[in-house]
N, C-alpha and C positions, 0 to 999 in steps of 0.2 A: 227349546232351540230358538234363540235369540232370530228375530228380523225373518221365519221360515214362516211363520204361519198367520201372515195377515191376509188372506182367503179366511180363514174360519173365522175373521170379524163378520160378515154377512151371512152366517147363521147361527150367532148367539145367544137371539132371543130365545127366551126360559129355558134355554141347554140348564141339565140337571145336576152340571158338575159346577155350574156359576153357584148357583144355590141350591146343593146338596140335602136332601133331605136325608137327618136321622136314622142310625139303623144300630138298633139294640144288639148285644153279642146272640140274643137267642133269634131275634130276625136273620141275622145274617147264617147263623146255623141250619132253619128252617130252609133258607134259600140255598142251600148245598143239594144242586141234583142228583142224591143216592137214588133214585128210583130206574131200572134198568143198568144200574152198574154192572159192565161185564166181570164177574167175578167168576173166580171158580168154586171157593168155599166163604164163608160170612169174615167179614173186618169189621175189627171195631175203633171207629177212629175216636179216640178221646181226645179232650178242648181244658186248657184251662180258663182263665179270666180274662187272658189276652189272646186268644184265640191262637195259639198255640199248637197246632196236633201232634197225637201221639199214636203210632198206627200199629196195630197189633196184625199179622197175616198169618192166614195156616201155611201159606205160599208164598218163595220169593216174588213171583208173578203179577198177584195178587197186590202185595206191597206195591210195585211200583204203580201199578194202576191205581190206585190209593194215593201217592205219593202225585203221581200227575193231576188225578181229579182237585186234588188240594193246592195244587200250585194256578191250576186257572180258576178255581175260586174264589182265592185269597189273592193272585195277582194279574186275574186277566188281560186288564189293559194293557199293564207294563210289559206281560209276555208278548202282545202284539205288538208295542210298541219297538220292543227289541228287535221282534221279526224285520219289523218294516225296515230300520235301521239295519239290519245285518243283511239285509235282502237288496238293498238302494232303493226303496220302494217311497221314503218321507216326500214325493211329489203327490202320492196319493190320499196325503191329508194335506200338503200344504200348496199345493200346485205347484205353477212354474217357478215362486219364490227356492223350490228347492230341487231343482231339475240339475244345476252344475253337481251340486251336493252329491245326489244320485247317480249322477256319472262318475265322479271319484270313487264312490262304495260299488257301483258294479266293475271300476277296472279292481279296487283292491280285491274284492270278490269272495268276500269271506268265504263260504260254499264252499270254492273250490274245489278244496283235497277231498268233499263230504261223499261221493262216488266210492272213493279211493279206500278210504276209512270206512265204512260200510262193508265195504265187501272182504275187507280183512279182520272183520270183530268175527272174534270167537262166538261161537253156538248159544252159550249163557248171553252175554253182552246184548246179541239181536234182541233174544228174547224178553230181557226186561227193557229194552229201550221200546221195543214194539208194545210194552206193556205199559211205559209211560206215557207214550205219547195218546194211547186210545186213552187212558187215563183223560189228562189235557185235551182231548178231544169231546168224551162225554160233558166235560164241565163246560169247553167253549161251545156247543151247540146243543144243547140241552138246556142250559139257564134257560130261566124264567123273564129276565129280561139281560140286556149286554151290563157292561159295566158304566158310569155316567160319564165318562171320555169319550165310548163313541159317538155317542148324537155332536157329540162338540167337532170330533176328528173325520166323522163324516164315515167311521169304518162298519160294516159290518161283520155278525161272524163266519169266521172261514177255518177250516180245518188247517194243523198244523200236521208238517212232516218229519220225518227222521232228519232230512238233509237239512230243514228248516231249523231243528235246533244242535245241528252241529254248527250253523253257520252263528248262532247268535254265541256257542262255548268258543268259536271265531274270534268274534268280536270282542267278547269278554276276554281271550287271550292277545289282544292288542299289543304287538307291540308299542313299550312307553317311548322309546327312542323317536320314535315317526316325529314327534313335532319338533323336538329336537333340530331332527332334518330339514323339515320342511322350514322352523324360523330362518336356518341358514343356505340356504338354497339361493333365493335371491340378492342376496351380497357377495356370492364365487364371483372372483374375476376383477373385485374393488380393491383399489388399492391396500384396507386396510380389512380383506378379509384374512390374510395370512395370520396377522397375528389376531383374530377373534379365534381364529380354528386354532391355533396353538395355545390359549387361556382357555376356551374350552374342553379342550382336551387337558392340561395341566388344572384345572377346576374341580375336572369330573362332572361339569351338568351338562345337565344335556338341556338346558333352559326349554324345559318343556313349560314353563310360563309366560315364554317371552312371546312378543307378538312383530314380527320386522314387517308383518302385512298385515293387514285389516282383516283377511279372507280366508289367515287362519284359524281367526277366532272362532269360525262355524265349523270346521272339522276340529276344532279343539272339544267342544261341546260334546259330539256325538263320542270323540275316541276317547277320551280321557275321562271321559263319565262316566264310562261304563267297563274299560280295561281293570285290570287289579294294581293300581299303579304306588300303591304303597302297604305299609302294614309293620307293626311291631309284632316280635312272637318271644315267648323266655320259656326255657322250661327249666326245671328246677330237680336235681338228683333227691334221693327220698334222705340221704346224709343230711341233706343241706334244709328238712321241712318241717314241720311240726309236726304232723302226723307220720312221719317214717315212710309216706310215698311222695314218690313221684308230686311235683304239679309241673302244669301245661297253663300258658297263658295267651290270648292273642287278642289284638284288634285291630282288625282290618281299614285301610283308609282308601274311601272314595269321596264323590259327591255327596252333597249332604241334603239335596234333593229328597221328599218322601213321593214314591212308598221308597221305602230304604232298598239298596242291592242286595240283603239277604234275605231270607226267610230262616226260621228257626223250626227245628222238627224232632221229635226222637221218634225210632222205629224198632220193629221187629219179627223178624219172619225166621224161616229156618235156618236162613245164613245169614242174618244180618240183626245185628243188636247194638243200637247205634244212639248219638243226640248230636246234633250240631247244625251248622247252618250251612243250607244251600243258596244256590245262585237261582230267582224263578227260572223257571223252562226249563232247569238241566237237573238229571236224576241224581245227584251225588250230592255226597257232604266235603265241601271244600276245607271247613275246621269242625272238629269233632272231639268224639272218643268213641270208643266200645271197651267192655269192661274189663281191656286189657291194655288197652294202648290210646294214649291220647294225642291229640295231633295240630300244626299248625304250621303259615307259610307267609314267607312275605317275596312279594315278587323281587326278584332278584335285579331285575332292571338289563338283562345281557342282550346285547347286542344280539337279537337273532335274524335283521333282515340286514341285505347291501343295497348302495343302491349303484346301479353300474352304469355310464354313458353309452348307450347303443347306438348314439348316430352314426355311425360307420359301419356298421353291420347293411350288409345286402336287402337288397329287398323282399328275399323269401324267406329271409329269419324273421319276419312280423307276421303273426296271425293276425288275421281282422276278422271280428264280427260286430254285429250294427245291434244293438240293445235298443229296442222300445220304451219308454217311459212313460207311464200314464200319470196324467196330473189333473187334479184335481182343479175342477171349473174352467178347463179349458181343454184344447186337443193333445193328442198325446205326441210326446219327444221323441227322434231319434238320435241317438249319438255313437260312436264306434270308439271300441275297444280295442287295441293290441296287444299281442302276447309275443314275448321271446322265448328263446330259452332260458333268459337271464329273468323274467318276470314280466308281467304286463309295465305295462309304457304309463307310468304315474303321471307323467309332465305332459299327458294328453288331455289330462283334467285341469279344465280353467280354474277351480280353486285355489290349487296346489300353486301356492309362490315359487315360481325359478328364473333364472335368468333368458331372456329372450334365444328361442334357438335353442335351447336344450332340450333332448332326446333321453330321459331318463328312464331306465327301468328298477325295481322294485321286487330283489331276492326275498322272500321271506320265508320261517320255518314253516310259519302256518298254513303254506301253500303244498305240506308235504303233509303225505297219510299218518301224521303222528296219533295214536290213539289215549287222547287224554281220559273217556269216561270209561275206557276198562282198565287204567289203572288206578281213578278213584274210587272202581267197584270193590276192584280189589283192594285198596286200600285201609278200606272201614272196614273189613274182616281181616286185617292182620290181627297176625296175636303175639309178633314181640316183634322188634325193631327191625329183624333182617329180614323179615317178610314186609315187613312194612316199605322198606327201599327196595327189595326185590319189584315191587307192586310198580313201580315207577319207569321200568325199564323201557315203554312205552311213550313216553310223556315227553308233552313235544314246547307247548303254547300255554298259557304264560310262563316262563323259567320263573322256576319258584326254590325258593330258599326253605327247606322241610325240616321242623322240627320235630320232634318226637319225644313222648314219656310213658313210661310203659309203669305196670303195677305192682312188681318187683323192685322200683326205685331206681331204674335204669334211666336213661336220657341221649340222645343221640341228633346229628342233624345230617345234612347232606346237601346237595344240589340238585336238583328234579328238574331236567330239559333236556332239548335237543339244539345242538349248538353248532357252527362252522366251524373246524379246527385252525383257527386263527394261528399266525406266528408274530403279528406285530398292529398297531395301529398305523393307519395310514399319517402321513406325515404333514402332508398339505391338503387335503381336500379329502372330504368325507365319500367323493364320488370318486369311483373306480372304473377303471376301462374292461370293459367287456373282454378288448384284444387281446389282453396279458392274462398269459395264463397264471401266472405267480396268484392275481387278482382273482382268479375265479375257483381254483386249487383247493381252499377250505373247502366249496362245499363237496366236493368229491370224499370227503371224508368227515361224516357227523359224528360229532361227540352225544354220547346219551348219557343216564343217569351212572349205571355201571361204569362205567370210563371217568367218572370225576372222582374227587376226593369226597370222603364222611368220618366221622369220627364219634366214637362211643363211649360216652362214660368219661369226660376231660377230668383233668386234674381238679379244675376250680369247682364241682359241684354244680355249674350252673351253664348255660347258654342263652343268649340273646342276638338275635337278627333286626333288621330294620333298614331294610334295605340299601345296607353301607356294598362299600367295595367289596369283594369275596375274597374271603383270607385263606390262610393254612387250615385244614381241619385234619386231625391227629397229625401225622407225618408229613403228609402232601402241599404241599400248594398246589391252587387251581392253575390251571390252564387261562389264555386270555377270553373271560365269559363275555366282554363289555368294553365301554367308555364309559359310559356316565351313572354318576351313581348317588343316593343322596349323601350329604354331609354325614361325618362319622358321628356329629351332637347326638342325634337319641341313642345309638346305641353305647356308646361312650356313659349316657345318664344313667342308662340301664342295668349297664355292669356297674355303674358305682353303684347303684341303691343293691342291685343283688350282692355285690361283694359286702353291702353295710350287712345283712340281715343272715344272720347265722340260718335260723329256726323258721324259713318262711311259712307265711300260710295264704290262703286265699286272699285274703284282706290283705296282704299285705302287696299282692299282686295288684290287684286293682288299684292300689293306692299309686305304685307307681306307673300304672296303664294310666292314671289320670295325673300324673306328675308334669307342672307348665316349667320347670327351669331349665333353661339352655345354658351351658355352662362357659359352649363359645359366644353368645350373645354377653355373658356377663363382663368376660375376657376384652370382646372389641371395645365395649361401654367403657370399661376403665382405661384401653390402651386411647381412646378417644379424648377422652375427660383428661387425661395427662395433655393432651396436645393443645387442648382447648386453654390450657393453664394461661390466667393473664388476660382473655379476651373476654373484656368487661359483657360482652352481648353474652355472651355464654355464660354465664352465673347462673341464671335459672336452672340448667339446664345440668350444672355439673353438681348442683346443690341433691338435685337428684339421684345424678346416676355413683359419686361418688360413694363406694362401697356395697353397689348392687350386684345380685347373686345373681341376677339373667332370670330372677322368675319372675314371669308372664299371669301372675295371680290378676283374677277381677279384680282388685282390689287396688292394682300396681300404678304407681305415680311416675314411676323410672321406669318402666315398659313405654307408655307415653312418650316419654322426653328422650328415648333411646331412636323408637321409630320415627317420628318426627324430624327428627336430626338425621337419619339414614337420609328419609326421602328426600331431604335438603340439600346432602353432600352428594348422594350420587352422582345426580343429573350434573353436576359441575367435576366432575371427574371422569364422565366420556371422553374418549379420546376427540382427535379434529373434525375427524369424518364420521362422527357420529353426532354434530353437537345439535344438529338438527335434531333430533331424537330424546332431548330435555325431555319431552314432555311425557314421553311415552315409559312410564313406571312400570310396565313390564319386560323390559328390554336384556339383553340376556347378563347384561351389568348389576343389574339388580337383584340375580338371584342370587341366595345363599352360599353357596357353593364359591361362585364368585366371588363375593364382599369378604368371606372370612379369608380366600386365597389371596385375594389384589386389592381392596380397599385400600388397607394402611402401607402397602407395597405403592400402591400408587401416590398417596398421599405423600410420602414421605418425598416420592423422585422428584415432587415440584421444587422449584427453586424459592427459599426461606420467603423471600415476599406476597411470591404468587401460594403458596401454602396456607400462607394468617392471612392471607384476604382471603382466600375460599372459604377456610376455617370461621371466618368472622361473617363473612357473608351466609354459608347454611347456619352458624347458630344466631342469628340475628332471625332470619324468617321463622327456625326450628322453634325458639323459644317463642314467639308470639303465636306461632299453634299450640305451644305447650299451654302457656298462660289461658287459652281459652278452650282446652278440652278438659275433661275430667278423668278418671281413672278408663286402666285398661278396658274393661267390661264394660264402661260405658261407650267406647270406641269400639268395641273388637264384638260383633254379634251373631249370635247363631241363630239363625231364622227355620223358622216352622214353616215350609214349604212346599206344595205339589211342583214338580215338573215342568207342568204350565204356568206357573209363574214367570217362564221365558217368555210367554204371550205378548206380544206387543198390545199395548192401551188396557186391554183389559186382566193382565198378570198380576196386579196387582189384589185379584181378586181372590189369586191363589195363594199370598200371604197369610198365615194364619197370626203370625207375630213373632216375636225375637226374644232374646236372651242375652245379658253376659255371657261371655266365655271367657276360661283363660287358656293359655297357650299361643302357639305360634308356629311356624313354620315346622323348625323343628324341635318341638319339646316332644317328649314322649306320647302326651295328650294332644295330637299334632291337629290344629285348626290355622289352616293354611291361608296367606296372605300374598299381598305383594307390599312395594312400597305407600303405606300411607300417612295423612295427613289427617282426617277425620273420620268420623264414625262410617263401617263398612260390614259387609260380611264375611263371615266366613266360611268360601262355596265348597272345600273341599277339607278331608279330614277323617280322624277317628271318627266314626260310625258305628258300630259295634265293638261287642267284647265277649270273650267268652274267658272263664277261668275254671280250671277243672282239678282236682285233688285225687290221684290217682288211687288214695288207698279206700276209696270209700265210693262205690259205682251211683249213688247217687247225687254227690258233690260236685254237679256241674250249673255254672252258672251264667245266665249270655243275658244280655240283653241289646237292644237296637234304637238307634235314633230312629222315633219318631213311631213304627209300628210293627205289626205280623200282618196287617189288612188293608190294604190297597183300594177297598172300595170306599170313596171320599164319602165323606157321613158317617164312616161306618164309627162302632164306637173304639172299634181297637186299629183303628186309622192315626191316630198319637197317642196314644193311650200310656206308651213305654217314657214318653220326654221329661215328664218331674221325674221317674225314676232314673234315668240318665245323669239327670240334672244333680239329683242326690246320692251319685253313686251308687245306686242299690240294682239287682237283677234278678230277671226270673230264673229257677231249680228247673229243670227239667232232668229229673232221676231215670236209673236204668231197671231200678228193682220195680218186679211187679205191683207190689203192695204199694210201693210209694206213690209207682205212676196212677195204680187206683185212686190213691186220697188229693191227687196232686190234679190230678185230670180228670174231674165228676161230672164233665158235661159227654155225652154219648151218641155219635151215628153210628147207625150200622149199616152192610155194606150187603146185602143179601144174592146168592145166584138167583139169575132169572130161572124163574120156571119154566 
């Protein structure tokens, strides 16, 4: 977290995470506290090469206390780190540098509904969260020593709670929309916000990359790091496969930050026979199988928070309480929170950009008892598709777009949330008035999973998601889930390659999870290069892109000369009252969504002279960046990364090194950008994959940017990155025998005496 934590420059010296010492996979297994594990009967947790577990239980119980002990010690830090961050607590490693920070995450209050939700979990549900969390608790105060972040962050260990990690499935349920809001917040009321809010909404983005204040950028860090804010998913009917089942494909995009957002597990107790990958701290498998149903999701992007103008509302419709802040290296803060009935009072956090005088508050779903981990409990024990959507009836935060392949050869998807029963989007202004009741109406009526449309078994043999707009599924169309949503390009890419490929197989899944061509990127390149006809500065530039297919290969010379030229033309196609804003290449002009909407719409409205001077003047600069970069990969990188490499002066420490990549915003293999001009990163993106073949229980395949182990030094801390790199992944099987030969390294989990 960029500019938060320079307090921990004055205690750096020999911190053990600057220079990490070494730790073999059999050191780091020796250091797994089994000793006093509350068990009821013996587990055996098996390990591959990549440190991997596999956990066998005579007890559902059991399992998760297993499943916890191995989330905090394969990811301790990052679990606390989560805490801190879902708690508003990041003053207590960073001090006052992040005390505002703190007071926005205790008004949004992730927590909140975790009372609510608690006390409505069914009997089973207590029981193994109570199971996980002692879990997670034995590993965080039992280690032999903490993890080498906190001498750096200054934490020590402290017991986690039930409320503690509903608040971080909170945070992880983020809505994506927030920044959305928040860019546009402080331009209500400017001449030329009506029509930005009308091309946004005609866009569909919600320019969750745009920056209209400085002060976003640090809640953009914390929220959008860690929400589920994108993902491809395909599944494939068993007509449609080589082996006559089922497959299931997904991979999730986040941060590209290590230790990565998932962890990878297979399990097995009485009721649960499972592989896939969870979230640290939370007891479920987000994408999976069991050996009847395999499964995946991509956040759907719906609109599930308002935000409503309360200043007119009386004085005894605000709650007040006064929040404590303790920070680090100095005295502790206090600052006050409001609550309405419409939500806490957002625009009482100084971070939050709005316009001077606004009183805003802050509906969201996540602030209601929705119960997301009893219907992933249940989810990973369905055994065919309508128990599987049955499972969901629950499910509130993040709306997720749910696939499904079962081992019959069946395929099915649906909508999994809880949502306001909308009747229209607002016309002019994203904020709503408390007063009207028209305006407050939805939420008197939530839509759940039940109430949406699903569809089983389609015509075409195939399904693919990726976070587009939400279409018809069999009969139905949806209801209004949203505004803003990504470009239709990857899933558009998706269906072409799945409509090419009669007989798919595994391989061929992943082929296209790594597929960099955007089909609308190749589209605007040509309709561009037509334009440019005649304008001598532009030669370089059309010698290129003339008859480019939009892929983003390491390799590509017209990836180059295409972005280039973007970042060129943009900034001179702001409107009047934006032109001050040239410089700012994340601005919500810039996004995707945008350029393929309005780009050539606006190009075209200039009058013929001022047109070929624009056009001459971006390929004039474009092509003398083109002339001195070199191919995509060598521009476009994916960097090996901790966390702390936000550090200010000393982040750089937490670089491990970089890579080519190919892709782009959105290719299907999506490593995401903004406008540039030379060599950058790429902070966000595909991060894992899993690909699964439904007719064969041990034909599951996942692998992760970067690790399974979160302790720096350790050896299975990047261990996974050539393989990424070369398309390949780890098997983690469901059959016994397999996981014997597959998983040869052994702890046991013994009752105490």
């Amino acid at each position: 977290m960029k500019r938060l934590l320079l307090p921990l420059l004055l205690l750096l010296a020999g911190c053990e995470a600057l220079s990490p010492r070494p730790a073999t996979i059999e050191q780091r297994l020796a250091a797994l506290p089994a000793a006093g594990a509350s068990v009821e009967r013996p587990v055996t947790i098996r390990w591959n090469d990549h440190l991997v577990p596999w956990v066998e239980a005579e007890t559902d119980r059991d399992l998760f206390f297993a499943l916890g002990l191995v989330h905090g010690h394969l990811r301790g830090a990052q679990v606390a780190l989560l805490r801190l961050a879902a708690r508003g607590r990041l003053s207590e490693v960073a001090g006052p540098f992040a005390t505002e920070i703190d007071h926005a995450l205790r008004i949004l209050d992730f927590g909140r509904a975790a009372p609510a939700i608690r006390s409505a979990w069914p009997e089973e549900t207590r029981a193994l969260m109570a199971a996980f969390v002692a879990g997670l608790n034995h590993a965080t105060m039992t280690a032999r020593r903490p993890p080498p972040e906190f001498a750096l962050l200054g934490l020590s260990p402290e017991p986690y709670t039930e409320d503690d990690l509903l608040a971080i499935g909170r945070l992880a349920g983020t809505d994506v929309n927030w920044l959305g809001y928040f860019a546009l917040l402080p331009a209500r009321g400017t001449p030329g916000f009506a029509r930005l809010w009308e091309r946004t909404v005609q866009a569909g983005s919600s320019a969750t990359e745009a920056a209209l204040d400085a002060r976003l950028s640090l809640m953009r860090e914390i929220l959008a790091g860690t929400s589920r804010a994108g993902s491809n998913t395909m599944a494939v009917a068993g007509r449609r496969s080589a082996s006559g089942g089922a497959l299931i494909a997904s991979d999730p995009h986040l941060g590209l930050n290590l230790p990565n957002l998932w962890l990878a597990a297979g399990m097995r107790s009485p009721s649960f026979h499972a592989a896939g990958l969870m979230v640290p701290g939370l007891p479920f498998l987000g994408v999976g199988r069991n050996p009847d149903i395999g499964w995946g999701g991509t956040n759907m992007r719906a609109a599930s928070s308002d935000l409503f103008d309360v200043s007119a509302l009386p004085p005894d419709a605000f709650r007040r309480e006064t929040v404590r802040i303790r920070q680090r290296l100095w005295f502790s803060a206090t600052r006050e929170v409001r609550v309405t009935p419409h939500g806490p009072v957002l625009t009482d956090a100084s971070v939050i950009p709005r316009r001077p005088g606004d009183v805003l508050a802050l509906r969201w779903v996540g602030h209601e008892a929705t119960d997301e981990i009893t219907a992933l409990l249940a989810a990973a024990r369905a055994r065919d598709g309508s128990q599987f959507r049955a499972a969901f009836s629950t499910f509130g935060v993040s709306a997720q777009n749910m696939l499904w392949a079962h081992r019959d050869g069946s395929i099915g998807q649906f909508y999994a949330t809880t949502i306001p029963d909308r009747r229209g989007i607002p016309r002019e202004d994203p904020v709503l008035d408390a007063r009207d009741a028209t305006a407050t109406a939805p939420w008197q009526r939530l839509l759940r999973t039940p109430d949406l449309p699903f569809v089983v078994n389609p015509r075409e043999g195939y399904l693919a998601s990726a976070n587009n707009r939400p279409e018809a599924l069999g009969s139905r169309a949806p209801p209004l889930l949203g505004f803003f949503f990504s470009d239709s390009d990857r899933v558009e890419r998706l269906r072409e390659m799945l409509a090419a490929t009669p007989r798919a197989t595994p391989a061929d899944l992943v082929a296209m999870q790594t597929d960099t061509r955007s089909p609308r990127a190749a589209r605007l390149a040509g309709a561009l290069a037509q334009r440019m006809e005649g304008i001598a500065e532009a030669a370089p530039l059309l010698a290129a892109l003339r008859g480019w297919d939009g892929n983003y290969s390491e390799d590509s010379r017209a990836a180059v000369g295409f972005e280039v030229l973007l970042a060129r033309l943009v900034p001179l196609l702001q409107p009047e009252e934006r032109q001050g804003e040239t410089g700012n290449r994340r601005a919500p002009e810039s996004q995707w969504n945008f350029l393929t909407a309005f780009l050539l719409r606006d190009l075209d409205a200039l009058p013929p002279e001022r047109r070929a001077a624009v056009l001459r003047q971006a390929a004039g600069v474009a092509a003398t960046d083109f002339a001195a970069l070199g191919t995509w990969g060598e521009m476009h990188r994916l960097r090996v990364s901790h966390w702390l490499v936000n550090l200010p002066v000393v982040g750089g420490a937490f670089a491990y090194g970089d890579f080519p990549v190919g892709g782009s915003r959105e290719t299907p293999m999506k490593t995401s950008h903004g406008l540039v001009t030379g060599r950058h990163v790429a902070a966000f993106g595909s991060m894992a994959r899993h690909v699964s073949d439904m007719a064969d229980p041990d034909a599951n395949w996942f692998v992760l940017w970067g690790g399974q182990d979160g302790w720096v030094g350790s050896a299975a801390f990047a261990d996974q990155v050539p393989l990424w790199r070369e398309r390949r992944s780890i098997r983690i099987p469901l059959r016994p025998e397999t996981v014997a030969r597959d998983f040869p390294r052994v702890t046991r989990l013994e009752p105490r005496r």
